[in-house]
Backbone bond lengths (Angstrom), bond angles and torsions (degrees), N, CA, C in turn:
res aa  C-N    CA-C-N  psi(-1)  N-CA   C-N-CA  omega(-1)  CA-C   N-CA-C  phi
1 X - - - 1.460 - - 1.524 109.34 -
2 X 1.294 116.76 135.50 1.543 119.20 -163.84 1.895 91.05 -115.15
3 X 1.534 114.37 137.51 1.218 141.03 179.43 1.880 114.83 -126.61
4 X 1.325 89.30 145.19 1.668 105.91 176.84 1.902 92.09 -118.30
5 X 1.543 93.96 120.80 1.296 127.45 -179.25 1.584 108.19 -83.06
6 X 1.086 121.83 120.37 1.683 123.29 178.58 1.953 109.62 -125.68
7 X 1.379 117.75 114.39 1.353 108.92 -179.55 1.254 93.74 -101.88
8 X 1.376 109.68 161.61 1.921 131.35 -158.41 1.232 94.75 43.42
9 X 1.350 117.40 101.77 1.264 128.69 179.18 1.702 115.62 -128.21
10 X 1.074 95.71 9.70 1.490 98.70 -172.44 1.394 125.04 -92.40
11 X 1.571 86.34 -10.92 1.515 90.82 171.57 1.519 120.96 162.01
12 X 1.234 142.90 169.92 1.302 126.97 -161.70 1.585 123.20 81.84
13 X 0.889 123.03 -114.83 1.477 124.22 -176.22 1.511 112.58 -87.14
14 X 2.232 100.20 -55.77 1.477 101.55 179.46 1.560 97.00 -54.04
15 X 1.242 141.17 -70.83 1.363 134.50 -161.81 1.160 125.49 -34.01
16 X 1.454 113.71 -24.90 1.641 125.43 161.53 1.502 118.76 -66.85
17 X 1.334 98.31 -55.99 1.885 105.97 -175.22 1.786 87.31 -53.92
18 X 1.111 125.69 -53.79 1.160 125.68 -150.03 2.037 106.54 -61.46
19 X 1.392 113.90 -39.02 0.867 133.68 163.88 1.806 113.13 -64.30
20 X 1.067 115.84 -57.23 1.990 113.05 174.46 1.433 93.44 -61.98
21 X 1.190 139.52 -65.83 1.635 132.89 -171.06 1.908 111.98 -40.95
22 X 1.098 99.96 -54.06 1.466 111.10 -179.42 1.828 107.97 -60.13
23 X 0.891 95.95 -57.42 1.316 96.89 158.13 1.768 152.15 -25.68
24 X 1.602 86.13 -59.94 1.778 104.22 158.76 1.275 111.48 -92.82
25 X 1.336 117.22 17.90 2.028 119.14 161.65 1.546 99.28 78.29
26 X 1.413 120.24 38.48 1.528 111.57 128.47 1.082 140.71 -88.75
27 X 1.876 140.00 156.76 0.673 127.32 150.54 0.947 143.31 -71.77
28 X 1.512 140.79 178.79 1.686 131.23 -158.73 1.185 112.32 -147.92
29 X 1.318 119.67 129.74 1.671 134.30 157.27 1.606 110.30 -95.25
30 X 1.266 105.74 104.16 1.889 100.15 178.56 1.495 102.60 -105.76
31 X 1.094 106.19 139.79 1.337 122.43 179.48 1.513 118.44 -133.68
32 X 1.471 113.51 115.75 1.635 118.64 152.64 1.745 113.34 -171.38
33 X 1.382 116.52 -174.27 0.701 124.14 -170.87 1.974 123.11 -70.81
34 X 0.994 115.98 13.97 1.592 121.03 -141.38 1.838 85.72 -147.39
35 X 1.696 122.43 55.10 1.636 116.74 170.02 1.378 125.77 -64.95
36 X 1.201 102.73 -1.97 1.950 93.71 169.03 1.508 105.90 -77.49
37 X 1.895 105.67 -46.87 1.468 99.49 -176.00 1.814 108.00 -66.68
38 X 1.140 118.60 -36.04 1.468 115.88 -173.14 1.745 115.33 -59.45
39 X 1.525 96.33 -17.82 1.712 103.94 179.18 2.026 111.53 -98.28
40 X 0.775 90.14 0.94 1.622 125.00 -172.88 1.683 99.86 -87.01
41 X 1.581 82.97 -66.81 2.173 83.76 -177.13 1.743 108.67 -74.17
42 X 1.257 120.13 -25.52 1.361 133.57 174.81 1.445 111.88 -53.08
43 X 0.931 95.83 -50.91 1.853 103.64 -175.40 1.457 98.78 -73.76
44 X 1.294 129.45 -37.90 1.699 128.54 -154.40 1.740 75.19 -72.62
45 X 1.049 99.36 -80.00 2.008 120.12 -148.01 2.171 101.46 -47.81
46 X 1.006 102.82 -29.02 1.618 121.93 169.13 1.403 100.95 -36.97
47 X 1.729 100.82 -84.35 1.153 142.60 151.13 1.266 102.12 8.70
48 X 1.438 95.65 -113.23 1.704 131.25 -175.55 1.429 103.03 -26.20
49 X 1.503 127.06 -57.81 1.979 132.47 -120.37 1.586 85.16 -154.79
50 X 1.617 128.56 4.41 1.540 92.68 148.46 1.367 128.13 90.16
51 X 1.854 90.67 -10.17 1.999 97.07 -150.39 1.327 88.26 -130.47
52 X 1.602 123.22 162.48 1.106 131.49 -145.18 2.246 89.51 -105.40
53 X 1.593 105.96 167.44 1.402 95.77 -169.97 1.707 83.03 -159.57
54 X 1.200 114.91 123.08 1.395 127.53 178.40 1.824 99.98 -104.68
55 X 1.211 116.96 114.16 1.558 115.94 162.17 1.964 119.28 -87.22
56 X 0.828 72.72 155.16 2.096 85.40 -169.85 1.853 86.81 -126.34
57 X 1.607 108.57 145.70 1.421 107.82 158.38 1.634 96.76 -117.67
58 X 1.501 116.01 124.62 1.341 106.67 149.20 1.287 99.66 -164.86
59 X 1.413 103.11 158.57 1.765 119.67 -174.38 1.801 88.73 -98.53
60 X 1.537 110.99 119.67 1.171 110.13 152.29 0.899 141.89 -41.60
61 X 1.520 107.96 -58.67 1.629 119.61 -165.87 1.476 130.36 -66.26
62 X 1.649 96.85 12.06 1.255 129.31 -170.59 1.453 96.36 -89.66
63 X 1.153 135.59 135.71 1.556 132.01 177.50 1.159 126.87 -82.48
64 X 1.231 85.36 -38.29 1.997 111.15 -175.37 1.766 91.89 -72.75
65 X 1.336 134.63 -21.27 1.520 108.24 -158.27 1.683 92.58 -119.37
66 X 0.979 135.31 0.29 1.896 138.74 157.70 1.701 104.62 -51.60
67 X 1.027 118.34 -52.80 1.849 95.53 177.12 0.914 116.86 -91.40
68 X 1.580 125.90 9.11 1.851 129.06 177.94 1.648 100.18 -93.03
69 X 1.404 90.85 -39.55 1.589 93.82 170.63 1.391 132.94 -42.95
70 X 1.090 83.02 -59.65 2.031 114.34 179.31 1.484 101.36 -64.93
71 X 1.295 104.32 -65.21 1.616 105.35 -169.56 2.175 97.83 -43.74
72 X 0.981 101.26 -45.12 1.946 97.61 -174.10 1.288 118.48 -71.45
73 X 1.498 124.14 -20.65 1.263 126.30 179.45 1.601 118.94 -110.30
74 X 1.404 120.90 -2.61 1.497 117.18 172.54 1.860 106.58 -81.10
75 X 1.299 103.40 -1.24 1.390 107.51 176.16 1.765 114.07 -57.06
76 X 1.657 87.28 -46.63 1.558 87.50 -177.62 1.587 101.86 -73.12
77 X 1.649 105.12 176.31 2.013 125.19 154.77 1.270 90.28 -73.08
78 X 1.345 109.10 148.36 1.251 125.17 -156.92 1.650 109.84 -169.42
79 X 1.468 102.78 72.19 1.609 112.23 -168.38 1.653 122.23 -85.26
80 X 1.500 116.94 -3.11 1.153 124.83 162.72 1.789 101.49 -147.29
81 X 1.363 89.72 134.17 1.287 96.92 173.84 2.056 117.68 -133.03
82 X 1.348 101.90 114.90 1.934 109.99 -154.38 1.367 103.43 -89.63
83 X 1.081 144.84 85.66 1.354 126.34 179.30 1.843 104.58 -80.26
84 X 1.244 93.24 108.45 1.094 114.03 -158.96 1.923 107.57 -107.43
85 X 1.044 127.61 -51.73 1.213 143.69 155.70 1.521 132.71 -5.07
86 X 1.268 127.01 85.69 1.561 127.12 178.53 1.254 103.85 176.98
87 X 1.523 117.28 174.88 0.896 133.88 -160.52 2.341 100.44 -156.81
88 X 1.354 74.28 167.84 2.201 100.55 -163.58 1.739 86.77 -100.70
89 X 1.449 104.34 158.48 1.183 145.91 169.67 1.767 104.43 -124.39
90 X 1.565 117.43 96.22 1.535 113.34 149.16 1.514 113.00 -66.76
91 X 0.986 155.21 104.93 1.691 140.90 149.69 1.502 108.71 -178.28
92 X 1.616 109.15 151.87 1.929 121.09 -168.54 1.621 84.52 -73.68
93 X 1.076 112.89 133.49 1.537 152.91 -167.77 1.553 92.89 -39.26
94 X 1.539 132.22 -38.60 1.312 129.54 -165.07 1.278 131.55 -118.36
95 X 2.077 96.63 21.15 1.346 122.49 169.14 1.334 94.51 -111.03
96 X 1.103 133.93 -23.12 1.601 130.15 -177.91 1.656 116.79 -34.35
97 X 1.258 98.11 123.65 1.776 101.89 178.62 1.762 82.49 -78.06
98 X 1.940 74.36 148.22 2.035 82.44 -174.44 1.379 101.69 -100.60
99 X 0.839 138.46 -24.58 1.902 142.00 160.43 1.587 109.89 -47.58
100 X 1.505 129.07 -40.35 0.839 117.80 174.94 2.280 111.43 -79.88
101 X 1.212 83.41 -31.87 1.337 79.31 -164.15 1.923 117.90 -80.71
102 X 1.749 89.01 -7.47 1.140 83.51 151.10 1.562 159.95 -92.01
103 X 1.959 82.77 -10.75 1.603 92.86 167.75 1.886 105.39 -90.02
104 X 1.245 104.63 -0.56 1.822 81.03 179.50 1.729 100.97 -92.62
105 X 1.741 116.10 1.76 1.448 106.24 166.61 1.746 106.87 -78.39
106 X 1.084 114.24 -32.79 1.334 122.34 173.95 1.388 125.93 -68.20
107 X 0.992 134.94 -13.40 1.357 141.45 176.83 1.215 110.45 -102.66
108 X 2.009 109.91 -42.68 1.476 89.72 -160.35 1.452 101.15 -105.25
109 X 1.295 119.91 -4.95 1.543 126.30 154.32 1.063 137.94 -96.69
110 X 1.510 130.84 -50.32 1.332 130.54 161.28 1.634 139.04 -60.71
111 X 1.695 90.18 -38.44 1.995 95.83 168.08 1.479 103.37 -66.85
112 X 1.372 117.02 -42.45 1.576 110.57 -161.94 1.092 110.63 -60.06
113 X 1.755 117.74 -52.57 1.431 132.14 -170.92 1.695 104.66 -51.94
114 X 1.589 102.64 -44.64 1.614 82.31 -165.45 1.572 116.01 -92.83
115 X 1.469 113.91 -15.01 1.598 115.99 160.49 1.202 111.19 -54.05
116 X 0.893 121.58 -68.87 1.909 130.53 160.42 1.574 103.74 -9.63
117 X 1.272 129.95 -80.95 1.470 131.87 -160.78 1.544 94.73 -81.65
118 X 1.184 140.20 -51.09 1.434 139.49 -174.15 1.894 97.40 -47.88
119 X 1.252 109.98 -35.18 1.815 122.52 -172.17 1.842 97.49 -85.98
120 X 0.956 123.24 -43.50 1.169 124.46 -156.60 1.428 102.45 -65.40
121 X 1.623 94.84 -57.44 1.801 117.72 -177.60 1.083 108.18 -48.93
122 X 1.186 136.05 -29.37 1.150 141.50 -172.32 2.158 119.08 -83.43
123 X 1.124 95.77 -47.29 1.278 121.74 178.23 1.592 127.09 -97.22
124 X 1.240 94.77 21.07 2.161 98.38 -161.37 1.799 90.37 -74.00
125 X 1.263 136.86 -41.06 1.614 124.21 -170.25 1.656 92.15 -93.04
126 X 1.550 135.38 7.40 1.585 107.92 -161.49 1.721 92.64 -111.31
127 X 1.237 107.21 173.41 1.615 117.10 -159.12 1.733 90.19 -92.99
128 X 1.021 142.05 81.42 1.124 124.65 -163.55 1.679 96.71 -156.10
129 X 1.588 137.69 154.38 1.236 129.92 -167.06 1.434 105.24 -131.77
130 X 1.332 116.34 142.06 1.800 130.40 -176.84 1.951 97.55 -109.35
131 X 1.155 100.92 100.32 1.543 97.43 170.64 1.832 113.21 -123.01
132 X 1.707 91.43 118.59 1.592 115.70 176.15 1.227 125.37 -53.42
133 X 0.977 155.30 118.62 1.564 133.95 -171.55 2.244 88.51 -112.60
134 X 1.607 93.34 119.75 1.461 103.45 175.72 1.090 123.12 -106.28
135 X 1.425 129.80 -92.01 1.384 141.12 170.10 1.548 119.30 159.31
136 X 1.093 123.60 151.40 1.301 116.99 176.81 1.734 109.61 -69.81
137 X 1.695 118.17 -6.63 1.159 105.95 159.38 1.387 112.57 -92.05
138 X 0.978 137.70 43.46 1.664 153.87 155.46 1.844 112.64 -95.28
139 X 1.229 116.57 -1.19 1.633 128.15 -167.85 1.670 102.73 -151.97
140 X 1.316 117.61 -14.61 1.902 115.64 174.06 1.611 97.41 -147.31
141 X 1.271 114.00 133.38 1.628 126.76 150.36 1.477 98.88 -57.55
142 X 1.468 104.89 143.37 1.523 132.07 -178.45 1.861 94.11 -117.59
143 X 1.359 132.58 152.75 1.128 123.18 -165.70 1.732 91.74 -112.02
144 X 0.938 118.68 94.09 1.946 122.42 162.81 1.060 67.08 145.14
145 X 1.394 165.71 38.77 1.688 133.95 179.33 1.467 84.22 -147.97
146 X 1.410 128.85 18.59 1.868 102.15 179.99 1.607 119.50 -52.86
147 X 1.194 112.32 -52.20 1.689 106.46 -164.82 1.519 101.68 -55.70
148 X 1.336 112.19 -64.36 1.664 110.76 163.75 1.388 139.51 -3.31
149 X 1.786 84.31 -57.70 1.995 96.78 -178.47 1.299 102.46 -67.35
150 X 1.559 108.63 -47.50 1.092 118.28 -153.64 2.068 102.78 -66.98
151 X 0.761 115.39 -56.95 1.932 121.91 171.40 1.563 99.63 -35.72
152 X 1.353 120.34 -33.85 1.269 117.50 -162.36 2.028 103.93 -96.12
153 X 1.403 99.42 -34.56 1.669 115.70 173.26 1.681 85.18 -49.70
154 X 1.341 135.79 -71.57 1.686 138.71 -159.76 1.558 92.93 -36.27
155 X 1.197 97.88 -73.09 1.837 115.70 -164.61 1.303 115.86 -42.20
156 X 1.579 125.97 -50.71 1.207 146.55 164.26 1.993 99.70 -44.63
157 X 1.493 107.27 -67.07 1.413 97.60 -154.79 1.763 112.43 -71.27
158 X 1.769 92.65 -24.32 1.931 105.80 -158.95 1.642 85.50 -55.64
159 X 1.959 105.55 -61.38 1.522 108.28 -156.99 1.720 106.93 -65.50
160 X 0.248 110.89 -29.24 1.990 109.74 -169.36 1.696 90.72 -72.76
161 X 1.138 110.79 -67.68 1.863 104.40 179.21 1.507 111.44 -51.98
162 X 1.329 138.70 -51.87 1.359 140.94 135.84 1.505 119.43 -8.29
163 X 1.338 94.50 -55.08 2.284 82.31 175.22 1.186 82.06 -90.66
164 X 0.779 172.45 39.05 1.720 148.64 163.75 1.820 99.33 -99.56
165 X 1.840 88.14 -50.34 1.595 88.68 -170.01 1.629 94.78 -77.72
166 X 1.227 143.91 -24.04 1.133 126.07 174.29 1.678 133.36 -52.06
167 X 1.504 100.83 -50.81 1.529 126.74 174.14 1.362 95.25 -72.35
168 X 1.386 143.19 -27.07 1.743 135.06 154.70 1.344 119.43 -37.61
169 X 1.594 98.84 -53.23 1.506 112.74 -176.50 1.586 120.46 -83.44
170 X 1.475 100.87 -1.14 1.688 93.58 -177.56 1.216 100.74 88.43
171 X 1.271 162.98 16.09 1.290 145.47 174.36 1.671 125.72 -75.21
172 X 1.048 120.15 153.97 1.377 106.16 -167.59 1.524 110.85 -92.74
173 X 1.582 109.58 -28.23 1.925 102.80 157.57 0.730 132.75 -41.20
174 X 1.581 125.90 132.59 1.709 119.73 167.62 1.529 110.19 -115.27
175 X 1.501 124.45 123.79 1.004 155.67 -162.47 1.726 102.97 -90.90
176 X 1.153 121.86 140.52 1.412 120.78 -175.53 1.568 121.50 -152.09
177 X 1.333 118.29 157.95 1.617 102.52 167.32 1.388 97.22 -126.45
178 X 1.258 127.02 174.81 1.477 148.29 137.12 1.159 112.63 -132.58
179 X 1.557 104.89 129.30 1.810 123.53 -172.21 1.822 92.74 -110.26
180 X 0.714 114.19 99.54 1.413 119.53 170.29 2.075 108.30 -72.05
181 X 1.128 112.09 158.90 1.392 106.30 173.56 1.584 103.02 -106.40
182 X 1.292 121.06 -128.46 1.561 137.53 -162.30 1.658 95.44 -86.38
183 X 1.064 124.60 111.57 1.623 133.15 -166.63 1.869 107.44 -119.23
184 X 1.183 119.85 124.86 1.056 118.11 160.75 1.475 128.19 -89.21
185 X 1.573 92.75 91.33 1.542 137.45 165.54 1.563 122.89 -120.98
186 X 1.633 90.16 167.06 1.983 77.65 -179.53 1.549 104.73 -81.97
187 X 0.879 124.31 29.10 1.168 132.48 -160.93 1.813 102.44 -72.92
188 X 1.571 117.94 -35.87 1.319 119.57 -179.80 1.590 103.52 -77.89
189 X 1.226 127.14 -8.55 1.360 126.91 -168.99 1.929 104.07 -92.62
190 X 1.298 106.91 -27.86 1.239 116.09 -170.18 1.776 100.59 -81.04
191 X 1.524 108.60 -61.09 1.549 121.24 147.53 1.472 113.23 -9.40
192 X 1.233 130.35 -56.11 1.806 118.89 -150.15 1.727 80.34 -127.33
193 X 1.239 122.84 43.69 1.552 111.24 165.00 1.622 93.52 -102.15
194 X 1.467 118.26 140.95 1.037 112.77 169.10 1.734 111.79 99.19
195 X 1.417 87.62 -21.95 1.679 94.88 -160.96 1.499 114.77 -86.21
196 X 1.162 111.79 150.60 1.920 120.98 -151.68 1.917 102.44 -104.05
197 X 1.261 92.89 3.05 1.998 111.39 -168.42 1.665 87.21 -68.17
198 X 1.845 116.09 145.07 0.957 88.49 161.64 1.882 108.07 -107.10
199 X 1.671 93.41 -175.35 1.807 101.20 -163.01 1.657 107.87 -35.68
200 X 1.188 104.68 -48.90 1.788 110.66 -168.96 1.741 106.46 -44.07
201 X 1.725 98.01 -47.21 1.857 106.90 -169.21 1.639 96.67 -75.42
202 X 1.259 119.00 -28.44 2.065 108.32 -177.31 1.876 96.15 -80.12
203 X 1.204 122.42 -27.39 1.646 114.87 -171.45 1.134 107.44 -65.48
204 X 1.539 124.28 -40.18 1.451 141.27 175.52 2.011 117.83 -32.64
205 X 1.876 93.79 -51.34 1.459 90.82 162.75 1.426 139.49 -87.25
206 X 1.667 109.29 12.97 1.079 129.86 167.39 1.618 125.19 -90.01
207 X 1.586 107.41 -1.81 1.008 99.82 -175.49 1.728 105.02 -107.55
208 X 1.768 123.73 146.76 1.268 129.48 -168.64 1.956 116.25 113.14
209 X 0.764 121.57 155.51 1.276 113.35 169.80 1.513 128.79 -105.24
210 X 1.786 98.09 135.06 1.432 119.89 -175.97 1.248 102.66 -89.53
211 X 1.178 102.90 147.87 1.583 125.68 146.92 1.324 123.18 -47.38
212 X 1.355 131.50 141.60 1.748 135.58 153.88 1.268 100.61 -62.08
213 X 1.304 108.35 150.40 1.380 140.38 154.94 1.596 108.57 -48.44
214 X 1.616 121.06 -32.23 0.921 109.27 -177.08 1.390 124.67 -96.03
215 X 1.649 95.35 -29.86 1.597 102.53 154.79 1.558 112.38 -55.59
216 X 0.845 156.47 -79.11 1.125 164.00 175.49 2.080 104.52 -2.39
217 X 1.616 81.91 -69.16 1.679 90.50 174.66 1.540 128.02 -55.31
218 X 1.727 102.14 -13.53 1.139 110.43 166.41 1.773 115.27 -71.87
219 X 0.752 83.83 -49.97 2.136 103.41 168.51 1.368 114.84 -20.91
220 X 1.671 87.38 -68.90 1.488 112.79 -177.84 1.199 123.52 -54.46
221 X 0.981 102.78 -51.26 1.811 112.70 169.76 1.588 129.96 -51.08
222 X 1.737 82.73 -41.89 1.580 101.93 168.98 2.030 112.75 -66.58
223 X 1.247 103.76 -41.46 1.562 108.09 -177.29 1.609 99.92 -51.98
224 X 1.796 102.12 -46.53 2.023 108.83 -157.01 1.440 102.82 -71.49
225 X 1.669 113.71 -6.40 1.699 100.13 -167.56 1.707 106.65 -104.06
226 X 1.300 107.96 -7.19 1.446 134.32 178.08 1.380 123.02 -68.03
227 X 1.027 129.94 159.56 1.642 143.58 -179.23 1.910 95.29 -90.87
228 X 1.529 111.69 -47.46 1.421 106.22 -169.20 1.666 115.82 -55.06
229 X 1.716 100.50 159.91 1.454 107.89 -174.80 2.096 97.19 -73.51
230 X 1.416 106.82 -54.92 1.441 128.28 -143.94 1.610 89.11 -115.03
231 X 1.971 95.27 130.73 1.682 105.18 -176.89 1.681 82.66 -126.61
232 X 1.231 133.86 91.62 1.748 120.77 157.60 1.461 105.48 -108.87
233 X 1.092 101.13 156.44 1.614 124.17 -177.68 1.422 121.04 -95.11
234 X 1.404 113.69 94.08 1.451 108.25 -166.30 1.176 122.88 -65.23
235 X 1.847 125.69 -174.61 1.573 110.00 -176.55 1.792 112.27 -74.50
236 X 1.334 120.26 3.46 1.668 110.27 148.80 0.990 126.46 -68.59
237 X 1.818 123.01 -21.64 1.465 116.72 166.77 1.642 98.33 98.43
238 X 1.583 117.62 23.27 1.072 138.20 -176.16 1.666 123.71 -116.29
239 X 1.227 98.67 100.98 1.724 88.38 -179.32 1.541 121.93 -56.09
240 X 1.548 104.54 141.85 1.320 102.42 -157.14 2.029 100.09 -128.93
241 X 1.141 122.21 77.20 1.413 111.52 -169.75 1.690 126.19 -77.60
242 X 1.495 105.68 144.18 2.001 114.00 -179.04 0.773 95.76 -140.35
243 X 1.395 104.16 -160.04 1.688 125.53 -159.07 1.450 85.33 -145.75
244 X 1.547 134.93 5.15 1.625 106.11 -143.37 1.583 91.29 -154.88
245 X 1.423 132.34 131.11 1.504 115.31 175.88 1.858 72.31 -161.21
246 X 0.932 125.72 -88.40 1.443 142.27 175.06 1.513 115.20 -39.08
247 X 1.286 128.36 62.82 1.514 100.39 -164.17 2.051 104.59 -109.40
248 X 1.214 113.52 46.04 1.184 79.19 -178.00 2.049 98.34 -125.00
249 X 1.176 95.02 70.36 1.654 112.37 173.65 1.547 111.87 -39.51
250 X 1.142 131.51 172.87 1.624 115.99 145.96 1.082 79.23 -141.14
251 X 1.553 121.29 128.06 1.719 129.35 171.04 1.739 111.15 -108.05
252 X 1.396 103.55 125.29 1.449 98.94 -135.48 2.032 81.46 -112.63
């Protein structure tokens, strides 16, 4: 039985993909930290779509639990795999609580990077797809959001050079991103915890219109059924897919 793997699945964006996937009759590996809700979406999508949904509990940003993770879930087929998982920093770079900002370097850079190659290595001749979830602050600095953009700038540049050098080498994986823009998730609530901004400077990114979570998952789907490397959502709120954002390789 072949499964599409979604981390932060509990809700927000992954909870969408997780919901559009189930939908077009995949199966599902949901993964995050939050197993009541992950047994919650299990039962709905069961339910609903018919299709089978394996939950995992683990906190990424945990170091020690990224290859316990992996090591339990490469067991299954595993034909899409979303690293989906992270979280925002609202605050000027030198109010930043450093406890927080060090697990969002860990989650949204270090788990990804090494699930990514632990997945890749595994899958480089099999027909099977690795899709990044970045952000449109992975391609523009946001002003209170540097460390943020910047975790997301890695993700954006590692994966896209990654399929490039992959499809160089002939491999049969296809490697992907989706940069989502301003998403209605709690995702801005998690963002300004901690954060020293006052209300007037956090309302500022509330103003304009977001996308659903479910629109969004529509996106996604659209990126996974595609030939393109890169699915971001421009400021129309329109997915816009390439192959090309990063181009200055040196292939040696």
């Amino acid at each position: 039985m072949k499964y599409t793997l979604i981390t932060g699945a509990s809700s927000g964006i992954g909870k969408a993909l997780a919901e559009k996937f189930a939908q077009e009759g995949h199966n599902l590996i949901i993964v995050a930290r939050r197993e009541e809700l992950l047994n919650q979406i299990k039962n709905d999508l069961e339910t609903k779509y018919k299709i089978k949904v394996i939950v995992y509990k683990y906190d990424l940003s945990n170091s020690e639990q990224i290859k316990d993770f992996y090591k339990n879930v490469k067991k299954h087929s595993i034909e899409v795999f979303i690293n989906n998982a992270g979280f925002g920093d609202q605050n000027f770079t030198w109010e930043a609580d450093i406890n927080k900002t060090e697990k969002m370097l860990d989650l949204n850079i270090k788990s990804l990077t090494i699930l990514s190659i632990m997945f890749i290595k595994d899958n480089l001749d099999n027909d099977v797809q690795l899709i990044n979830v970045s952000s449109v602050g992975g391609y523009k600095m946001l002003s209170s959001a540097i460390t943020y953009c910047a975790t997301k700038v890695f993700v954006s540049a590692w994966t896209e050079n990654v399929a490039k050098e992959l499809k160089r080498a002939d491999k049969k994986i296809k490697v992907k991103i989706l940069a989502p823009a301003g998403t209605k998730t709690e995702f801005q609530e998690r963002a300004i915890k901690k954060s020293k901004l006052t209300k007037e400077w956090i309302n500022q990114y509330k103003i304009g219109k977001r996308k659903s979570a479910e629109d969004l998952a529509i996106d996604g789907y659209e990126l996974y059924k595609s030939d393109k490397i890169i699915g971001i959502i421009g400021e129309d709120n329109k997915l816009k897919l390439s192959d090309d954002h990063y181009t200055n390789i040196n292939w040696i």
